[in-house]
C-alpha positions as protocol buffer text, in pm:
chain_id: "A"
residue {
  index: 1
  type: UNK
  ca { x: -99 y: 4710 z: -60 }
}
residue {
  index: 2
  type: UNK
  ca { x: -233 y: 4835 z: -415 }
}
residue {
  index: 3
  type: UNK
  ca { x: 137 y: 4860 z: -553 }
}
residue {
  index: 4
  type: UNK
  ca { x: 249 y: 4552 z: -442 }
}
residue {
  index: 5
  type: UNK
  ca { x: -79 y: 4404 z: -637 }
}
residue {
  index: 6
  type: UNK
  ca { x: 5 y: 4565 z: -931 }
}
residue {
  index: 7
  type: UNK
  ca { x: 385 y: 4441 z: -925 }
}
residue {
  index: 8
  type: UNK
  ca { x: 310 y: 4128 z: -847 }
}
residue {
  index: 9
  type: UNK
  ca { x: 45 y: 4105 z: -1129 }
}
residue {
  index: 10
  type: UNK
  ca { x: 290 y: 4320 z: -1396 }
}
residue {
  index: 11
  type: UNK
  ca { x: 551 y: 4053 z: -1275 }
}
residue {
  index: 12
  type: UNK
  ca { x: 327 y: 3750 z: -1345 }
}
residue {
  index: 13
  type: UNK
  ca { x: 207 y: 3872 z: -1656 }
}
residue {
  index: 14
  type: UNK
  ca { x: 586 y: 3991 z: -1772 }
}
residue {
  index: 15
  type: UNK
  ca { x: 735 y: 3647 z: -1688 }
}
residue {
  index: 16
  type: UNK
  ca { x: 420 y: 3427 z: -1918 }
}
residue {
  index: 17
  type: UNK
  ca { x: 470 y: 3643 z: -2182 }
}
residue {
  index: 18
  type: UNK
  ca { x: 882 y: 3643 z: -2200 }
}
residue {
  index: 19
  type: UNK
  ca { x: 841 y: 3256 z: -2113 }
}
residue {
  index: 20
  type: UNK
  ca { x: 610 y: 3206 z: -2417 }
}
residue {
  index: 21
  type: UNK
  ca { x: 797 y: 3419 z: -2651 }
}
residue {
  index: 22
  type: UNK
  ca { x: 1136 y: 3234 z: -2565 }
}
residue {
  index: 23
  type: UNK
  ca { x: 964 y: 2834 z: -2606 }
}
residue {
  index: 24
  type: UNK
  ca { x: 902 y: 2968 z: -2942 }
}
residue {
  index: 25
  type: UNK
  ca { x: 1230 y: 3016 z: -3018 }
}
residue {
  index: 26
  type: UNK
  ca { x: 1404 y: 2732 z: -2860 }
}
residue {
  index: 27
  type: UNK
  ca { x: 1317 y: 2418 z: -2629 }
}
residue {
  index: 28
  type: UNK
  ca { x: 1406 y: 2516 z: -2275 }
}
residue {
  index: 29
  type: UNK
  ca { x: 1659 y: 2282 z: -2252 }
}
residue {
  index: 30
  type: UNK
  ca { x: 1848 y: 2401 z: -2554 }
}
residue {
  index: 31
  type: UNK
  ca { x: 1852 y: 2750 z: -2352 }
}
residue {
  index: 32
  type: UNK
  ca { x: 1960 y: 2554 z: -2078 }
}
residue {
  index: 33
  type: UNK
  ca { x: 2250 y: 2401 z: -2236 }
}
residue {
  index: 34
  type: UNK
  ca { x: 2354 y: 2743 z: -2405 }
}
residue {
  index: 35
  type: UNK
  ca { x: 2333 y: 2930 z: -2055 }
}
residue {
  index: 36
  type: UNK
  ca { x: 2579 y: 2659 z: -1894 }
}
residue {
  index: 37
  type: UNK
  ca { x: 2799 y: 2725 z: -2185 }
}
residue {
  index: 38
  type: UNK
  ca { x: 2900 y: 2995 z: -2107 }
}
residue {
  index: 39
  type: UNK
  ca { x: 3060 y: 3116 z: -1747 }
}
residue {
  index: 40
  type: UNK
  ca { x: 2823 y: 3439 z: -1698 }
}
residue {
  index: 41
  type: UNK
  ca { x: 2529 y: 3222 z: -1821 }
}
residue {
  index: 42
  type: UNK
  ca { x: 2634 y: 3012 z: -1462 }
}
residue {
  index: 43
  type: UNK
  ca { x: 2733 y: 3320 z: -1247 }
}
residue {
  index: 44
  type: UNK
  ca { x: 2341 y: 3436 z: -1388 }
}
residue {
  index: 45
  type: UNK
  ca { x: 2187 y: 3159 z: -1269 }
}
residue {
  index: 46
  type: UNK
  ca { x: 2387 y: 3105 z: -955 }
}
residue {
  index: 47
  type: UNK
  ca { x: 2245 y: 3479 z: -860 }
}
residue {
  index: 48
  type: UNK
  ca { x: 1902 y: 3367 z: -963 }
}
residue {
  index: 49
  type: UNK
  ca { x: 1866 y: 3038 z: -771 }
}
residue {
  index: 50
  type: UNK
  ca { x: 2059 y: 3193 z: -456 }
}
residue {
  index: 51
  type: UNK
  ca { x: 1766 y: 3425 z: -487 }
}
residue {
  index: 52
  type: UNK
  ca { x: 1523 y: 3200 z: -480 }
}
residue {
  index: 53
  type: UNK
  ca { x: 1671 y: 3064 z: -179 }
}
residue {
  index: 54
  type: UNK
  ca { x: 1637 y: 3345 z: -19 }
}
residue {
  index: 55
  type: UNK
  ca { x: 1261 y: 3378 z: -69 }
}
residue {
  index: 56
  type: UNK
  ca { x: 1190 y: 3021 z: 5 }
}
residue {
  index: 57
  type: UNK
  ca { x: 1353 y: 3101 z: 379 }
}
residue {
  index: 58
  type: UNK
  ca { x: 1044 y: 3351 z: 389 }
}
residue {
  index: 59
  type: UNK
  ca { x: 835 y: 3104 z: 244 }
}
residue {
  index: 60
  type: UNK
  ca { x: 963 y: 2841 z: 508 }
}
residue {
  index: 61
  type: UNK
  ca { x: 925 y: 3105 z: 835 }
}
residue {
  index: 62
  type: UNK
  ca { x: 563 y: 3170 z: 666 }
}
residue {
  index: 63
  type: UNK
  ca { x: 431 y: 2851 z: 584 }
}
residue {
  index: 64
  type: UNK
  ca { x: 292 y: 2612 z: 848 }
}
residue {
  index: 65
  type: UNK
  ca { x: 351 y: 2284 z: 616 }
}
residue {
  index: 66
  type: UNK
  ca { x: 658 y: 2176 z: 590 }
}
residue {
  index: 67
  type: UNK
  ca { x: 559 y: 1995 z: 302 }
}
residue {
  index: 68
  type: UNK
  ca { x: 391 y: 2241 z: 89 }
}
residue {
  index: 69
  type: UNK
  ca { x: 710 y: 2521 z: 189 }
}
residue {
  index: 70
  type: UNK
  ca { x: 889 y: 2223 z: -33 }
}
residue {
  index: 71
  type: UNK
  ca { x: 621 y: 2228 z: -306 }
}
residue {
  index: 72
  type: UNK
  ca { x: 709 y: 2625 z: -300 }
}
residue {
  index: 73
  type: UNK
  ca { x: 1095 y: 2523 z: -379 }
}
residue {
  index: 74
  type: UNK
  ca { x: 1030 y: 2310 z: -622 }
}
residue {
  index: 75
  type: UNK
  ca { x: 807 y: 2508 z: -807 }
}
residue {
  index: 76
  type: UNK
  ca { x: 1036 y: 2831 z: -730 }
}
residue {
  index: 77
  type: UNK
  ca { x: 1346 y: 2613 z: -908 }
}
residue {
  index: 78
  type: UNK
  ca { x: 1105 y: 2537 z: -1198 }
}
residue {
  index: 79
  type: UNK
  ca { x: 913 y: 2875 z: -1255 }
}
residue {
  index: 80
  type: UNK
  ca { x: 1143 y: 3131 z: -1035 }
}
residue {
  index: 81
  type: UNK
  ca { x: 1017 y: 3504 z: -1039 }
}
residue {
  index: 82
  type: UNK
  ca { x: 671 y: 3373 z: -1162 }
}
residue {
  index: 83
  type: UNK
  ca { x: 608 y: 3144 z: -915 }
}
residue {
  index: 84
  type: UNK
  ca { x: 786 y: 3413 z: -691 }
}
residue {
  index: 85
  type: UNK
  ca { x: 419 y: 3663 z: -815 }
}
residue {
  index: 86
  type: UNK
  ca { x: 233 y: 3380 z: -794 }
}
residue {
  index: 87
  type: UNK
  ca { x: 308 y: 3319 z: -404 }
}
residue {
  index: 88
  type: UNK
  ca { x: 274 y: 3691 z: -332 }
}
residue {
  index: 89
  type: UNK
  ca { x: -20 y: 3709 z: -527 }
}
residue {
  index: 90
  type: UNK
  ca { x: -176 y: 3447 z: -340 }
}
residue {
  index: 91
  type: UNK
  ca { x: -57 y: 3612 z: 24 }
}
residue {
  index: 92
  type: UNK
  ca { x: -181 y: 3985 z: -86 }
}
residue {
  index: 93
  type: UNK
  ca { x: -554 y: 3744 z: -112 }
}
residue {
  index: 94
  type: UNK
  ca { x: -537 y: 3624 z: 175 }
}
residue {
  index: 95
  type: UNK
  ca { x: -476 y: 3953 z: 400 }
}
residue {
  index: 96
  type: UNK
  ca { x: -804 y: 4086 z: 594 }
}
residue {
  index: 97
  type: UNK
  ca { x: -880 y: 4421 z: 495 }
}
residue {
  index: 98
  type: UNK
  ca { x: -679 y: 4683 z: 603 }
}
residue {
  index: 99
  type: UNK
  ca { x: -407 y: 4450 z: 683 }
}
residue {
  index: 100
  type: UNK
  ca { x: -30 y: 4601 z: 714 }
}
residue {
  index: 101
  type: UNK
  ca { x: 263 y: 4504 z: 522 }
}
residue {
  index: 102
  type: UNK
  ca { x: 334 y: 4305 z: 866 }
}
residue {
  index: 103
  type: UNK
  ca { x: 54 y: 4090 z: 838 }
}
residue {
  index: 104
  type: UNK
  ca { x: 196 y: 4016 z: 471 }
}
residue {
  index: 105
  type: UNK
  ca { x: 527 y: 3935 z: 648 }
}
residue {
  index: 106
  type: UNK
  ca { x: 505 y: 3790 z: 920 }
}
residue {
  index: 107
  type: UNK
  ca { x: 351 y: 3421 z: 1024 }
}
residue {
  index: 108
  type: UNK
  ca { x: -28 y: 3374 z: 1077 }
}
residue {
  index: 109
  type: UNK
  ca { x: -45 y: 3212 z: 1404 }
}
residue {
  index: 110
  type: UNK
  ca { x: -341 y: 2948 z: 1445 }
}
């Protein structure tokens, strides 16, 4: 499980540091506006948030709570790949020792 700690962290730590150095260029929303502008700026983030989508389903089969797999959406549509880290980062934790990429996976029953 050692690589997928270190991606996860190198992802995390990639995504703050790009995020910071864009808000000090521009608000988000200004980037926002300029990526709708333009038609592969909306084909980008159509891929993106389909993406998402596609991990929240794991998050959704994984998660017991209905309520906090939503929290997990929203803050996937707000932060994408780092909250993306940020859940796998916080599933690596929570694996016993010696735990398979299954356990990762698959659902925790009880």
């Amino acid at each position: 499980m050692r690589p997928l700690w270190l991606f996860s962290i190198a992802v995390f730590v990639a995504m703050v540091a790009v995020t910071i150095w864009a808000s000090l260029d521009a608000n988000v929303l200004v980037g926002f506006q300029r990526l709708l502008a333009d038609r592969w700026g909306v084909a980008t983030l159509c891929d993106a948030y389909f993406g998402f989508l596609w991990f929240w389903l794991w998050i959704l089969y994984k998660e017991a709570s209905l309520g906090r797999s939503l929290l997990w959406l929203l803050l996937l549509f707000a932060l994408g790949n780092l909250a993306m880290a940020g859940y796998m980062l916080i599933q690596l934790y929570r694996l016993p020792p010696g735990a398979g990429v299954e356990a990762l996976l698959l659902r925790r029953d009880g």
